[in-house]
N, C-alpha and C positions, 0 to 999 in steps of 0.2 A: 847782696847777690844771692846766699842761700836761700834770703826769703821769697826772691822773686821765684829762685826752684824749683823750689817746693810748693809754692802758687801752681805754677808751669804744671809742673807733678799732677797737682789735683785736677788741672783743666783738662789735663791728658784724658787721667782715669774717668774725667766723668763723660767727657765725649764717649772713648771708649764704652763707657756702659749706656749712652744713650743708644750709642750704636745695635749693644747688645740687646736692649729692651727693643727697638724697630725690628730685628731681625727674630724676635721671639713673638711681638704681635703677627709680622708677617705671617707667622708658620701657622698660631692658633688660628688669625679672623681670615689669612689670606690677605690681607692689605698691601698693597705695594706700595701706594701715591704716601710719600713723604718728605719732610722739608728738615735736612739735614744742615744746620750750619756750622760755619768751620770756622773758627776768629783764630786759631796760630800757626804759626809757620810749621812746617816739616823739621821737624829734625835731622844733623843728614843720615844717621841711622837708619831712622823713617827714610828719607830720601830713598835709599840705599837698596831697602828693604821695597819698596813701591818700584822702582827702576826695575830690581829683577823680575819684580812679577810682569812688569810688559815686556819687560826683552823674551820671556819664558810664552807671555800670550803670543806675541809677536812672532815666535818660532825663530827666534836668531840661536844659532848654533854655540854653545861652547867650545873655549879655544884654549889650550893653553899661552899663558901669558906671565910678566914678568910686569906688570906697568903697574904706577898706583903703589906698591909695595916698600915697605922701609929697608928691608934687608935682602931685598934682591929675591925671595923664592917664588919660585914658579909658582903661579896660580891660575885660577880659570877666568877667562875674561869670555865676553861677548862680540863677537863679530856683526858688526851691524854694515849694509852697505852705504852707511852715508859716509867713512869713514875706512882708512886704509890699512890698520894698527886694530888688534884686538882692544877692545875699551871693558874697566873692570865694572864694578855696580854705578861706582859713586863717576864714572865719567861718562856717564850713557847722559845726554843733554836731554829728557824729555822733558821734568820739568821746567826749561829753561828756554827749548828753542821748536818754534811751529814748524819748521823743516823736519822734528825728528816726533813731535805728535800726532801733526795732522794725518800721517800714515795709520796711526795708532785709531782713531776715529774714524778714521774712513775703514778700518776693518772692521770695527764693532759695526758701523753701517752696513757691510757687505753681509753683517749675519741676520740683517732683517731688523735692524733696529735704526730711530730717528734717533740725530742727538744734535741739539739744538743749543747756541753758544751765542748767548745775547750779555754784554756788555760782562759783569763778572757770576753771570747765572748762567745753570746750565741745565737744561733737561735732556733725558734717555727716555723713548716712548719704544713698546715693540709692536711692531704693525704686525697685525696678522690679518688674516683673508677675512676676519669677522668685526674686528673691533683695531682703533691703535687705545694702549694703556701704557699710562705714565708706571714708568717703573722707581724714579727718583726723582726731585729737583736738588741740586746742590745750589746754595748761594753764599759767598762767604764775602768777606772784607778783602778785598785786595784787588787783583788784576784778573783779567780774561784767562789769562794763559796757568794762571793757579787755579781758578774754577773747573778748568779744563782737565787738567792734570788729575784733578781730586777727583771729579767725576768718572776720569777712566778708572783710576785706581779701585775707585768704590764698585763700578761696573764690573771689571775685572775678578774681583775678589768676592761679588756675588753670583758670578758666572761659575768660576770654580768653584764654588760652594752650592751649587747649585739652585741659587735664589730664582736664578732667574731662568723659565722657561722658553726653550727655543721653539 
């Protein structure tokens, strides 16, 4: 079990640096068109951590909350409307349920962006008055709705970072 891990560990750090190295040719060549792939699950860390960032895109309010918590103290949960009860990180369904993504996609849509969900590939192109350009392709081993999930999180987290031009 450690050894698998510690494997796990390394596939982590090196995604993560591949990541790093794309986001650093971006800056020097300008490059966007890349082909990122993703062979492991989320962690629910990860999970946890990808969740707030769309609830935060998403503009869902902070609420105090008590759910999710082992000894009862108050904490901050997310009010979402599909859902009557503040929900804390790790019970926000995105990557799990097309009722609480496809909102999530259809907003990246409303900012002038294509995002295109073919079997477990996903591409994000930005159409502008001049040109449409692919800004990422995700494709990874598994289902629709993880390709899906990844490619928001990735959009998201180069939106705020300001990868990507509006």
């Amino acid at each position: 079990m450690y050894l698998l891990s510690k494997k796990l560990k390394k596939l982590y750090i090196t995604i993560g640096l591949i990541k790093i190295l794309l986001k650093i040719v971006n800056n020097i060549f300008g490059i966007t068109n890349y082909l990122l792939y993703i062979w492991v699950s989320l962690t629910n860390k990860q999970i946890m951590e990808s969740n707030k960032l769309i609830a935060e895109f998403m503009g869902l309010p902070l609420v105090p909350c008590n759910i999710g918590t082992e000894n009862g103290d108050i904490t901050e949960g997310y009010q979402h409307p599909k859902v009557n009860v503040p929900c804390t990180a790790d019970g926000l369904k995105y990557k799990y349920s097309w009722d609480w993504l496809m909102p999530v996609v259809e907003k990246i849509e409303s900012l002038g962006y294509e995002f295109t969900i073919i079997e477990s590939r996903c591409n994000i192109k930005h159409n502008t008055d001049h040109s449409i350009e692919e800004l990422f392709h995700i494709e990874l081993i598994g289902s629709k709705i993880e390709a899906t999930y990844q490619a928001v999180v990735e959009f998201i987290n180069q939106y705020n970072n300001k990868y990507i031009k509006i």
